[in-house]
N, C-alpha and C positions, 0 to 999 in steps of 0.2 A: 161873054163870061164876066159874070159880076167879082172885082176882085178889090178889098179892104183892106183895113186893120184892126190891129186890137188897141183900145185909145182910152186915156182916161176918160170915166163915168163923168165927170161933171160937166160937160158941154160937147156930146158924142159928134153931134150934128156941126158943127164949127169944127171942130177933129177931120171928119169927112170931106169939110171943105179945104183944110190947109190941103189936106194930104193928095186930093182930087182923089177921092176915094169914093167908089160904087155902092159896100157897105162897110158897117162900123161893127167891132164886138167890143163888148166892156162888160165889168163885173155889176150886180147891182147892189150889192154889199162889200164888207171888209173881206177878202177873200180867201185869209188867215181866218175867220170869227164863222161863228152860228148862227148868226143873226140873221133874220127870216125880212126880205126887204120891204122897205115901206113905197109907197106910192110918189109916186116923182112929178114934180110940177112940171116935166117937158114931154111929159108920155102923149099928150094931146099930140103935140107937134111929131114926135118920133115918130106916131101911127099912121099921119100925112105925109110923112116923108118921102120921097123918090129911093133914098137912099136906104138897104135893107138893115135891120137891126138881128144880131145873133149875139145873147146874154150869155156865159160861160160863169157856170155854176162855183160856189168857195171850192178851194181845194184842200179843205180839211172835210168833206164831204166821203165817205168811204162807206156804200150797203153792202161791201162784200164780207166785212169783216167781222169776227165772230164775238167782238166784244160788243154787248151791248150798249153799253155805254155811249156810242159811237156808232152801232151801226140804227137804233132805232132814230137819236137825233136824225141824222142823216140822212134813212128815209124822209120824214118830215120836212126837211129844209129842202129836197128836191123837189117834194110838189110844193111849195110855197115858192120857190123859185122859178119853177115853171108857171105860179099864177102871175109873178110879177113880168116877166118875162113877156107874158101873152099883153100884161097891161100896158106895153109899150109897143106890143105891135112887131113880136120879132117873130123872124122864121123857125128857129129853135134855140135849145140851152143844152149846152156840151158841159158834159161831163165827165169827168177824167175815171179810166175803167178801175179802180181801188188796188186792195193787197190785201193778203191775209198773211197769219204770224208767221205760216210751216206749211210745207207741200203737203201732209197728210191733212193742211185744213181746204184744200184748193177743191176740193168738190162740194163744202159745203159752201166754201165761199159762192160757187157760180149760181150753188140753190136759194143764196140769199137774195143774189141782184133777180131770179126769178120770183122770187117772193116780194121784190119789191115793187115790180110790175104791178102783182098781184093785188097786192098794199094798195097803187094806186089808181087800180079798175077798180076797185071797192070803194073810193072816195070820188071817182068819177072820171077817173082818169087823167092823166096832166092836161094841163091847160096849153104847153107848147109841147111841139116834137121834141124829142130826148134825143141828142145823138151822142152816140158812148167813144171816148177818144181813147188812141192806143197811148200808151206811156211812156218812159224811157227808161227807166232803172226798175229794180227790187227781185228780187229771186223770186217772190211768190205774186207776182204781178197777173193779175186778170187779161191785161190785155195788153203786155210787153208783146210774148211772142206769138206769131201765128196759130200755133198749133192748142195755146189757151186760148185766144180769140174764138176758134173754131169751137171749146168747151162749153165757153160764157153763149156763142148763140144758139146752142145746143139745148141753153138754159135760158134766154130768152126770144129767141127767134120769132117767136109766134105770138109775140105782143108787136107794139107797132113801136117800133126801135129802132134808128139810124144809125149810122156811121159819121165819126169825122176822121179823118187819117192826117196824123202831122206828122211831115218829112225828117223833124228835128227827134223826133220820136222814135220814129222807126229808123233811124240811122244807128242812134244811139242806144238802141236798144237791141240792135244787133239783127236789124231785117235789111238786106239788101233792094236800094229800090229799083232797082233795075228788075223789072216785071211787077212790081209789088202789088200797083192796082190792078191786074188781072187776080191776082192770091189773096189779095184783099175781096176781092167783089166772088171769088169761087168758095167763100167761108159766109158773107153778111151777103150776099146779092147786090148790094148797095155800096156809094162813098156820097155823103150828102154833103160836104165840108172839106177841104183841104187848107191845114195851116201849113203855109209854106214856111219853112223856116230853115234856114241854114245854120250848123252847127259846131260852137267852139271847141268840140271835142270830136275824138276817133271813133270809128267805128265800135260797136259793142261798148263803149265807156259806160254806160247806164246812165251818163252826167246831161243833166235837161236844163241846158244851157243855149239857146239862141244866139243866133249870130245873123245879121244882112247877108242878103242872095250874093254868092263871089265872094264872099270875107271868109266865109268857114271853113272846113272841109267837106263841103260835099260840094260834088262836080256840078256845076250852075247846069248844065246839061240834063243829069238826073233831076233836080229838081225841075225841069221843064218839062221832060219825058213823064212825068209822075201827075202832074198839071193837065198836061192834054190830057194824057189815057184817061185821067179821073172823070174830066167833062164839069165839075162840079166847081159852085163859089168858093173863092181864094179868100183868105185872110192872111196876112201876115202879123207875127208875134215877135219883130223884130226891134234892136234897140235904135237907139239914135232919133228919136222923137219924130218931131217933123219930119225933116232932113230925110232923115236914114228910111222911114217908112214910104214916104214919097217916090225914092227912090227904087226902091226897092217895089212899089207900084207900079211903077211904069219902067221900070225891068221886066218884067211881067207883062205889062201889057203891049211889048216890041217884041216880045218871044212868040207871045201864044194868039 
């Protein structure tokens, strides 16, 4: 089981080393901004690396949503981010599943992220795998709860779409993980990602807040049971730099 971090963009590969990490994820832009990413003087070396790269798209990036202003940007900067993403040699680029303003708009929203598929088999299709991440807060979230998860693959299941499942997500947004990746894989078939994360907040808080494996409230247990059942590569999105991700590596790798 390949299991990493998420590390700053400016020297991923030195990141990987402090941390004896398997793979690295990082943003390749400002991940608050639009900005479509430029070309990196370490992409050569990334593409050699031993070590796997997975890029995690801005999180101002929303196709569900029905304001254009917002949702056409956002197509766009997804497959530009899936080109840069490929240009380094990663496995894929995670996306966080959006929101729309009101439950009477949550059917258009799932037709948008299918139109945006759509959007990008018309321009040749991404350049890296897309995997779509559950969230943790918003009333009209895409992919909070299971039973909208189920919706959105309803609306793109039959493009070629993955899954990432984060622990800290699905706590706090109110999905019990105890079975979860069986409930998760009977909606997508799939979990191609798991960000482990332990969480500073209660169950159902909606609050996307990260905490170190044993610091949070969720039972280090569950977060283990969630790990195996997945089968699939670990990142953790935990604080405490060095140190704390380190740690939290090889917490994980005495468990599983």
């Amino acid at each position: 089981m390949r299991i990493g971090a998420h590390v700053d963009s400016t020297d991923p590969l030195a990141a990987a080393t402090a941390r004896d990490a398997d793979a690295v994820q990082f943003f390749l832009t400002d991940p608050q901004g639009y900005k479509s990413p430029k070309p990196r003087a370490d992409a050569e070396a990334l593409r050699a690396a031993e070590v796997d790269v997975y890029i995690h798209a801005p999180y101002l990036i929303n196709v569900a949503t029905l304001n254009n202003k917002i949702r056409i940007p956002s197509r766009k900067l997804l497959l530009s981010h899936a080109a840069g993403a490929a240009d380094v040699g990663a496995k894929a680029l995670i996306v966080h599943g959006g929101h729309v303003g009101g439950v009477d708009e949550l059917s258009t929203g799932f037709d948008n992220w299918r139109k945006t598929f759509a959007y990008a088999q018309e321009q040749g299709g991404f350049a890296t795998p897309v995997l779509i991440e559950n969230t943790a807060g918003g009333d009209h979230a895409c992919a909070r709860k299971l039973d909208m998860l189920a919706r959105l693959w309803d609306a793109v299941g039959d493009y070629e779409v993955g899954f990432c499942l984060d622990t800290c997500h699905a706590h706090a947004g109110g999905e019990d993980l105890l079975g979860l990746v069986d409930r998760v894989k009977a909606i997508t078939g799939r979990i191609d990602l798991i960000h482990c994360n332990d969480s500073k907040d209660p169950f159902d808080s909606g609050r996307d807040r990260h905490d170190n494996l044993g610091s949070g409230m969720i039972d280090p247990e569950l977060l283990i049971a969630v790990v195996r059942a997945a089968g699939a590569p670990v990142i953790v999105e935990t604080p405490g730099d060095v140190e704390g991700q380190a740690a939290d590596i090889a917490f994980l790798r005495g468990k599983v």
